[in-house]
MDTraj code that builds the backbone (N, CA, C; nanometers):
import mdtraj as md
import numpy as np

residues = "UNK UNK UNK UNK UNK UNK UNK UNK UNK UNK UNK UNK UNK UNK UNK UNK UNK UNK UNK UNK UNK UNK UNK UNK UNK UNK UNK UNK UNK UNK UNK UNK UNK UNK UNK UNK UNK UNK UNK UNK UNK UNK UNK UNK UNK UNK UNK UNK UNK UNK UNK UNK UNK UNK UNK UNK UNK UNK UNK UNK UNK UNK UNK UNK UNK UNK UNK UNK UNK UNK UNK UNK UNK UNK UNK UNK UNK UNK UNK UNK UNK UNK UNK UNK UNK UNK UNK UNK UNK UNK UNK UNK UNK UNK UNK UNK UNK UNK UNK UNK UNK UNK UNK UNK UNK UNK UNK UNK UNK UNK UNK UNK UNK UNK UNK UNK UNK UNK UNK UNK UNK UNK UNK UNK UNK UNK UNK UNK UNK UNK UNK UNK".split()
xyz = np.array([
    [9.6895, 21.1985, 4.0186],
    [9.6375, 21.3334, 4.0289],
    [9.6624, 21.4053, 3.8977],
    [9.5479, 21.4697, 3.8511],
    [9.6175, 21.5461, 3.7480],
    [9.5991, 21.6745, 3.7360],
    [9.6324, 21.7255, 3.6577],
    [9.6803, 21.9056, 3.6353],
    [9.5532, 21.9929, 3.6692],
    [9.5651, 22.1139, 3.6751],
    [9.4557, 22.1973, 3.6508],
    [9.4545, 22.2646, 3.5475],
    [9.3293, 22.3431, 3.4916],
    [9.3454, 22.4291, 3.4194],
    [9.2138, 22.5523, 3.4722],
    [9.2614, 22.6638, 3.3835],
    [9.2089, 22.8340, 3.4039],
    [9.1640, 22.8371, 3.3279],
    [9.0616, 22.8779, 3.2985],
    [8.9549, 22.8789, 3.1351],
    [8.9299, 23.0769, 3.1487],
    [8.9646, 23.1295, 3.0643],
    [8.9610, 23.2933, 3.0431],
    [8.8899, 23.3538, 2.9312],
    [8.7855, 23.4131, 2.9135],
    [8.7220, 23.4225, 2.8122],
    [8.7668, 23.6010, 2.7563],
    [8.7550, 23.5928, 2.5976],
    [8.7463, 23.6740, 2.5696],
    [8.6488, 23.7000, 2.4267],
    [8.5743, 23.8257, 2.3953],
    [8.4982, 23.7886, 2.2954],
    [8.3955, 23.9018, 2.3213],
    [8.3075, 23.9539, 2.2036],
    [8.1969, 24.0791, 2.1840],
    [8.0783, 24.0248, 2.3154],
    [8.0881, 23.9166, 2.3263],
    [7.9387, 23.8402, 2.3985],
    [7.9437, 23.8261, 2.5609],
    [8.0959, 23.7934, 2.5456],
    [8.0895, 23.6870, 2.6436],
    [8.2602, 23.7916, 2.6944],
    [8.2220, 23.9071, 2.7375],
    [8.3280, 23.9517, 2.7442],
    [8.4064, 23.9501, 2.9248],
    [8.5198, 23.9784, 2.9281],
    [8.5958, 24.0115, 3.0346],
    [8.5602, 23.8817, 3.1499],
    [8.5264, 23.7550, 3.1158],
    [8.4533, 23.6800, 3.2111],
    [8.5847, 23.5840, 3.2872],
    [8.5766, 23.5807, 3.3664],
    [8.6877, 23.4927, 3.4107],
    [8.7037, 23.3607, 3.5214],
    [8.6799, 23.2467, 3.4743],
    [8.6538, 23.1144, 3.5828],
    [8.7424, 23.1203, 3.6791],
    [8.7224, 23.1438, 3.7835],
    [8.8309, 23.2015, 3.9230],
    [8.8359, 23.0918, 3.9350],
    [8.9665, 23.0638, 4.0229],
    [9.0067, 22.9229, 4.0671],
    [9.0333, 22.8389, 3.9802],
    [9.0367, 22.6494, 4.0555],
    [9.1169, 22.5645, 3.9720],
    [8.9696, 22.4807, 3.9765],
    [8.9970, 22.4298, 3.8515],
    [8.8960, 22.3551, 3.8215],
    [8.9795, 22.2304, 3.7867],
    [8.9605, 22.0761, 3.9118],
    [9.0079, 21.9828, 3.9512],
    [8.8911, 21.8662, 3.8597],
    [8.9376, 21.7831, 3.7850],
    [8.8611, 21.6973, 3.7189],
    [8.8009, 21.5852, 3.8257],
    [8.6518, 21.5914, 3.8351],
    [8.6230, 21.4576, 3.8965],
    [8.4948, 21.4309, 3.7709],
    [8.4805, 21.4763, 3.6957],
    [8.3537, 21.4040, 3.6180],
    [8.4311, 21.4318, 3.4295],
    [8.3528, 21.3007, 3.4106],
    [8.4032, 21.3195, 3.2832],
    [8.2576, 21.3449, 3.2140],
    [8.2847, 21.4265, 3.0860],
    [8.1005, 21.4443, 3.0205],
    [8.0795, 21.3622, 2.8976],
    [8.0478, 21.2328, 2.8906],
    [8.0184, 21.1206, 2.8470],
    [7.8960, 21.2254, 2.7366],
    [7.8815, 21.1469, 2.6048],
    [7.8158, 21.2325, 2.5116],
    [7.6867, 21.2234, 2.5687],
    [7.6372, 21.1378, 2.6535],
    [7.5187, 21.1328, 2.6943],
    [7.4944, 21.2183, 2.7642],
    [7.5704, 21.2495, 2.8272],
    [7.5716, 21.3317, 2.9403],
    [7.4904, 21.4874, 2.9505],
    [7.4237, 21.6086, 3.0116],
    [7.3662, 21.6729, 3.0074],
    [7.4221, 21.7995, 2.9419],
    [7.3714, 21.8472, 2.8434],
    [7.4461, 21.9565, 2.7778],
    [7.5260, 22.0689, 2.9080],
    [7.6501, 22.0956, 2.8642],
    [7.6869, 22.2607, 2.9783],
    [7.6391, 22.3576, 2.9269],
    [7.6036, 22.4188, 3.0542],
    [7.5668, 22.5071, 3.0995],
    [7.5881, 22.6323, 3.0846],
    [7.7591, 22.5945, 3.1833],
    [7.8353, 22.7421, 3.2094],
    [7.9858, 22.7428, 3.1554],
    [8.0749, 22.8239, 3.1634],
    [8.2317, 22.8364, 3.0871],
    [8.2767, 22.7532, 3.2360],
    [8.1845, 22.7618, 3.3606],
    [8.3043, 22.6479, 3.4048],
    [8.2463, 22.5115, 3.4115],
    [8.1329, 22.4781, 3.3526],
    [8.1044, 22.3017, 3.2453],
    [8.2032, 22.2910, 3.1715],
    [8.2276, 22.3738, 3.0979],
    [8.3457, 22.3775, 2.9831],
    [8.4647, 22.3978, 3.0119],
    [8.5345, 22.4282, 3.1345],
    [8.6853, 22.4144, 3.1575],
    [8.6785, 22.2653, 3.2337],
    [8.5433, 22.2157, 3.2561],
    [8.5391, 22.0919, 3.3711],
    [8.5426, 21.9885, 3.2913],
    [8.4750, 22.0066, 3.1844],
    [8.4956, 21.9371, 3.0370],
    [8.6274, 21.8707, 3.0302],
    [8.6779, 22.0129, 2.9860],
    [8.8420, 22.0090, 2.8895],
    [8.9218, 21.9091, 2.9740],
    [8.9401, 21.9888, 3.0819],
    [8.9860, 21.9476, 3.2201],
    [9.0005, 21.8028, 3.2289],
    [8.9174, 21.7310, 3.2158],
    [8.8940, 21.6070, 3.2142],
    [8.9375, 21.4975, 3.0982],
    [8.9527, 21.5645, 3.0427],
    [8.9887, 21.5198, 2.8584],
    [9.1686, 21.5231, 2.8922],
    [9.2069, 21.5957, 2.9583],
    [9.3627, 21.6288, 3.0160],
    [9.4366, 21.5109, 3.0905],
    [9.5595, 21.4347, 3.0307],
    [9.6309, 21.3635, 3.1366],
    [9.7724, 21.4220, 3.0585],
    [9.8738, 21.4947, 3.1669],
    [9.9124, 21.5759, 3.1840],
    [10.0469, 21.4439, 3.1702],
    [10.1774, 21.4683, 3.0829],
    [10.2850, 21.3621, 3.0782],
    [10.3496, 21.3863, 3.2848],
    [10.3823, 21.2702, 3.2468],
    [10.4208, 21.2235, 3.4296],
    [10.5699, 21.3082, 3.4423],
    [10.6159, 21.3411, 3.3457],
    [10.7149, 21.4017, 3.3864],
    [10.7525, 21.5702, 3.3594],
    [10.6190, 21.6111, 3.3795],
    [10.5751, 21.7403, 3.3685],
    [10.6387, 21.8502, 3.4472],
    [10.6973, 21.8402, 3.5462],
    [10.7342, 21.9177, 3.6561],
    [10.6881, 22.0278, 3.6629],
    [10.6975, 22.1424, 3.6777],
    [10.6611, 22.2565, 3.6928],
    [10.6062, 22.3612, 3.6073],
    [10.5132, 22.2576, 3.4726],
    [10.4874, 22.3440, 3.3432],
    [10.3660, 22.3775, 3.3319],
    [10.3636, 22.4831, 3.2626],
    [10.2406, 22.5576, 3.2384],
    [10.2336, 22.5595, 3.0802],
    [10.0917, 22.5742, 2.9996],
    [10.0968, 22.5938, 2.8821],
    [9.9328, 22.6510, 2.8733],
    [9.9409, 22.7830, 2.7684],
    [9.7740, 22.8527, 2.7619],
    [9.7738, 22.7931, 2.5960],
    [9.6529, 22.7831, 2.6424],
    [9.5967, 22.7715, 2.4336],
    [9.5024, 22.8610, 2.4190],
    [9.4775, 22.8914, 2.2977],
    [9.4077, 22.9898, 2.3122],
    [9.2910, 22.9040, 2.1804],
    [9.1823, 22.9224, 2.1727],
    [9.0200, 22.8451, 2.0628],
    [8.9300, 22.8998, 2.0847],
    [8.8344, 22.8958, 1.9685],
    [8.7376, 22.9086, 1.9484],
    [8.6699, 22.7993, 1.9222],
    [8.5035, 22.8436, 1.9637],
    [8.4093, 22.7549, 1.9015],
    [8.2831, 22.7848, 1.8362],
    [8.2704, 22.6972, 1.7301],
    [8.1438, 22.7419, 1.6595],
    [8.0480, 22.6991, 1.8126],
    [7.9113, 22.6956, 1.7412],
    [7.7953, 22.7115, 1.8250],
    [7.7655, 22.5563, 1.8497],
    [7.8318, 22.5208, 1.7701],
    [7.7561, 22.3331, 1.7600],
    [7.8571, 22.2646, 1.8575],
    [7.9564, 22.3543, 1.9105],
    [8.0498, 22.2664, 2.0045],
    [8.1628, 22.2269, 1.9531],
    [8.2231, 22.2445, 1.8303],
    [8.3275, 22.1617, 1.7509],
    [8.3930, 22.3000, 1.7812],
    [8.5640, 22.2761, 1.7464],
    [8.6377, 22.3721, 1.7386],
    [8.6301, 22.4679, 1.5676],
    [8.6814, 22.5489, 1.5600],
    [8.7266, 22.6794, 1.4482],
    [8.8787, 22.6752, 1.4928],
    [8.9287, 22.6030, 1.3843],
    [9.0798, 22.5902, 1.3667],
    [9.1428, 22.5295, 1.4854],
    [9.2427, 22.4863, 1.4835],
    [9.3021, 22.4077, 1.5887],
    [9.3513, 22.4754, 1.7086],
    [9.3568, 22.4316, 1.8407],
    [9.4012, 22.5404, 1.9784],
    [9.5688, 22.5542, 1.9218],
    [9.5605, 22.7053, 1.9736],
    [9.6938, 22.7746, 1.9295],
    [9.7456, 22.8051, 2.0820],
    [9.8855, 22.7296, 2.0641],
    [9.9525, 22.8071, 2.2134],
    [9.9862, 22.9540, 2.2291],
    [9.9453, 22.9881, 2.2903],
    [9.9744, 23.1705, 2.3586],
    [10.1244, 23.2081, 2.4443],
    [10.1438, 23.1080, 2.5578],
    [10.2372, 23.1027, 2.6196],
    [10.2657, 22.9696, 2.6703],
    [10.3921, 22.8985, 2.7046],
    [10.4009, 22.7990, 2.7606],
    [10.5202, 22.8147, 2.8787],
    [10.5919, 22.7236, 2.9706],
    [10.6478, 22.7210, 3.0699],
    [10.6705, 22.6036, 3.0997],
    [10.7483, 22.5280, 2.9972],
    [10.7861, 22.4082, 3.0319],
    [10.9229, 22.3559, 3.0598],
    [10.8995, 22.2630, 3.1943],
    [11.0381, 22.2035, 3.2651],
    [11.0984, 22.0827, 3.1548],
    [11.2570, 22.1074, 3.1175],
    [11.2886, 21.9414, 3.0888],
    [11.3525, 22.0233, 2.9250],
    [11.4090, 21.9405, 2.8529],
    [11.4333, 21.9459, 2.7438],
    [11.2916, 21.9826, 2.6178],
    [11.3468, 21.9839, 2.5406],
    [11.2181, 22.0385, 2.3682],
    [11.1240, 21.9063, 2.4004],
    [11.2051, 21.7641, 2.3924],
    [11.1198, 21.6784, 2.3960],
    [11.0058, 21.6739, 2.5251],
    [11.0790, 21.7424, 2.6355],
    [10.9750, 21.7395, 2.7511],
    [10.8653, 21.8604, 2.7147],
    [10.8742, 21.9256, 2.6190],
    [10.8118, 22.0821, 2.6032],
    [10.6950, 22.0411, 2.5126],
    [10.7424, 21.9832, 2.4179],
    [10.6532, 21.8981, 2.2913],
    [10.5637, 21.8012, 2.3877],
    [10.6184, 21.6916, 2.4126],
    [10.5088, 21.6375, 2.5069],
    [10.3699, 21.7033, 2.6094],
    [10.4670, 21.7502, 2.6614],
    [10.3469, 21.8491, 2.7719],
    [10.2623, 21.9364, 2.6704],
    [10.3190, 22.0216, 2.5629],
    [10.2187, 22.1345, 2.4572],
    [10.1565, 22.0068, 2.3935],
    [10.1450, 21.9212, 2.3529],
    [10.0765, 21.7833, 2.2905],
    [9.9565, 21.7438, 2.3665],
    [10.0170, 21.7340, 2.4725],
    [9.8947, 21.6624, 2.5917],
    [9.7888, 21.7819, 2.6022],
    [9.8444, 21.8647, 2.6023],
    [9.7188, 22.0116, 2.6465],
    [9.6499, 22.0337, 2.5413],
    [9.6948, 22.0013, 2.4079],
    [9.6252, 22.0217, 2.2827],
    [9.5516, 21.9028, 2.2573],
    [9.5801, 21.8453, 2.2922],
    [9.4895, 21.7063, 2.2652],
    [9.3901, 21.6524, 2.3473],
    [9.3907, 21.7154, 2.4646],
    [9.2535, 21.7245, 2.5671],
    [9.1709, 21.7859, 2.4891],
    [9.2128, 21.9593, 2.4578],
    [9.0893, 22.0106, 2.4043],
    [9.0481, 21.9161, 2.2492],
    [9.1055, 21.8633, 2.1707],
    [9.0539, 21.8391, 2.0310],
    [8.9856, 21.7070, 2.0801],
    [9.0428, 21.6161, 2.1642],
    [8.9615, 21.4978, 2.2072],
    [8.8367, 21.5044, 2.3053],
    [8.8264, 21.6775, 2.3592],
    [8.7296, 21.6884, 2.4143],
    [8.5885, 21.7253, 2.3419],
    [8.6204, 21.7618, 2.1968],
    [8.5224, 21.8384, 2.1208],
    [8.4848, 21.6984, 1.9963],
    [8.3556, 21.7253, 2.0057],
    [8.3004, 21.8325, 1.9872],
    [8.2030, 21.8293, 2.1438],
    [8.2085, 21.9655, 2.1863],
    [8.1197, 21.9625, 2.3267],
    [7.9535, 22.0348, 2.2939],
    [7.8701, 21.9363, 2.4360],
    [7.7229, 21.9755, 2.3983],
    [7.7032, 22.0718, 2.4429],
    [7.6967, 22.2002, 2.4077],
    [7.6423, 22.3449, 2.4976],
    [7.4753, 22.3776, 2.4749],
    [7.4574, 22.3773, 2.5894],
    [7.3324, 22.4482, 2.6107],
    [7.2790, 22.5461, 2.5245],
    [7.1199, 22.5246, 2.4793],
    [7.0691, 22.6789, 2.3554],
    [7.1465, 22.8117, 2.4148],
    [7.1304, 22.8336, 2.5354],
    [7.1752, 22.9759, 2.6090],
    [7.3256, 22.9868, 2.5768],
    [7.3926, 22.8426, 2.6731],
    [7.5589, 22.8691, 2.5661],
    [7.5826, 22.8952, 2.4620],
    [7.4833, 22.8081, 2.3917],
    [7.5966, 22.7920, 2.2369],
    [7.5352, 22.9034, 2.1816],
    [7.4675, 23.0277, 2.2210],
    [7.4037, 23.1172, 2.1647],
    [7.5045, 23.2822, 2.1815],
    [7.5665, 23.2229, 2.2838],
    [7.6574, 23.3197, 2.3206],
    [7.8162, 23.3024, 2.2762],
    [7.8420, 23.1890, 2.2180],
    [7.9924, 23.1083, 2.2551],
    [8.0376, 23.1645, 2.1028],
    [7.9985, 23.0837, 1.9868],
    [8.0310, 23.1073, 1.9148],
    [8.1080, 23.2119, 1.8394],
    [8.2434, 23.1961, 1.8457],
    [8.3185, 23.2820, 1.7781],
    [8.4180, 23.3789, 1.9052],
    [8.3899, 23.3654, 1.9864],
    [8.4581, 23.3941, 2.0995],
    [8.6241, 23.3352, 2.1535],
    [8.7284, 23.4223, 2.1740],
    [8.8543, 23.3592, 2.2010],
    [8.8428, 23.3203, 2.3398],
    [8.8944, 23.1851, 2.3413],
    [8.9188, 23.1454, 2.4752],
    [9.0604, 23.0896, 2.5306],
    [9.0879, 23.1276, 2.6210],
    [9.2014, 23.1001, 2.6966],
    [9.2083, 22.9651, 2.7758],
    [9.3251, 22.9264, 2.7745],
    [9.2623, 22.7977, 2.8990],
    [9.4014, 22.7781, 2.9115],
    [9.4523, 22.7568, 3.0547],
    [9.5784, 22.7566, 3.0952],
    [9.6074, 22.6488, 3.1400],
    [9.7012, 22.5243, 3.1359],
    [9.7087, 22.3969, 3.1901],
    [9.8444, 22.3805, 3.2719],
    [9.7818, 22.3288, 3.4231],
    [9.9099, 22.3399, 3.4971],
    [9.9463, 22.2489, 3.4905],
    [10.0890, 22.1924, 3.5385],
    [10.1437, 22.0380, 3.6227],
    [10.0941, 22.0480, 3.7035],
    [10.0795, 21.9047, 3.7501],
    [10.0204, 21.8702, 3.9210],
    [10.1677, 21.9192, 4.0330],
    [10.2417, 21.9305, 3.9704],
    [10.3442, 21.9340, 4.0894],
    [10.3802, 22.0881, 4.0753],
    [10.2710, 22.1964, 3.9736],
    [10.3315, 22.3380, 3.9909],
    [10.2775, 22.3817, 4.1478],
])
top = md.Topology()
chain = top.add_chain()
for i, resn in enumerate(residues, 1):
    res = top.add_residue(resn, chain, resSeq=i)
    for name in ("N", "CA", "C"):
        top.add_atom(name, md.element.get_by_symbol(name[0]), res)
traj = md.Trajectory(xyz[None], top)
């Protein structure tokens, strides 16, 4: 089973928008796959790109990115807040795994309508343990 995450938008375009609920990975978006759509294609995305260290216990970690329009990131995801169980080494691991979903998830295909709106916009995305 693995983690969830909260995708939170902020930005001139795409303002105050917020993906309610948990968005549970069952599809992965293979490059073939059909451009997204919506910000929750794109937390279903990330989401999926996510395997969360097994000894995660009760941690949380937000990153916060942007994206150009073409789907690639603008500078690397920056942590905002984290909440991690276990020693530094358990803290590093878990902030590793959450950062490395999103960079191994990108570059993502957005839709003309998305990627028309996305660009340059801060986004939030919060990654739970399976056992929070």
């Amino acid at each position: 089973m693995t983690g969830v995450a909260r995708l939170k938008i902020r930005g001139p375009v795409i303002s105050r928008a917020v993906i309610a609920g948990s968005m549970w990975a069952a599809t992965v978006f293979p490059s073939s796959a059909a451009p997204l759509k919506s910000m929750d294609d794109v937390g279903t995305a990330i989401q999926a790109c996510w395997t969360p260290p097994d000894d995660a216990g009760t941690s949380t970690v937000t990153l916060s990115f942007s994206f150009k329009r073409d789907g690639t990131l603008i500078g690397p995801p920056r942590v905002t807040a984290a909440k991690v169980a276990g020693d530094e080494k358990a803290r590093k691991s878990f902030i590793d795994a959450a950062i490395a979903a999103v960079k191994n998830c990108t570059p993502l295909d957005f839709s003309p309508t998305l990627s028309q709106g996305i660009g340059g916009n801060v986004f939030t995305l919060q990654f739970i343990s399976p056992k929070h």
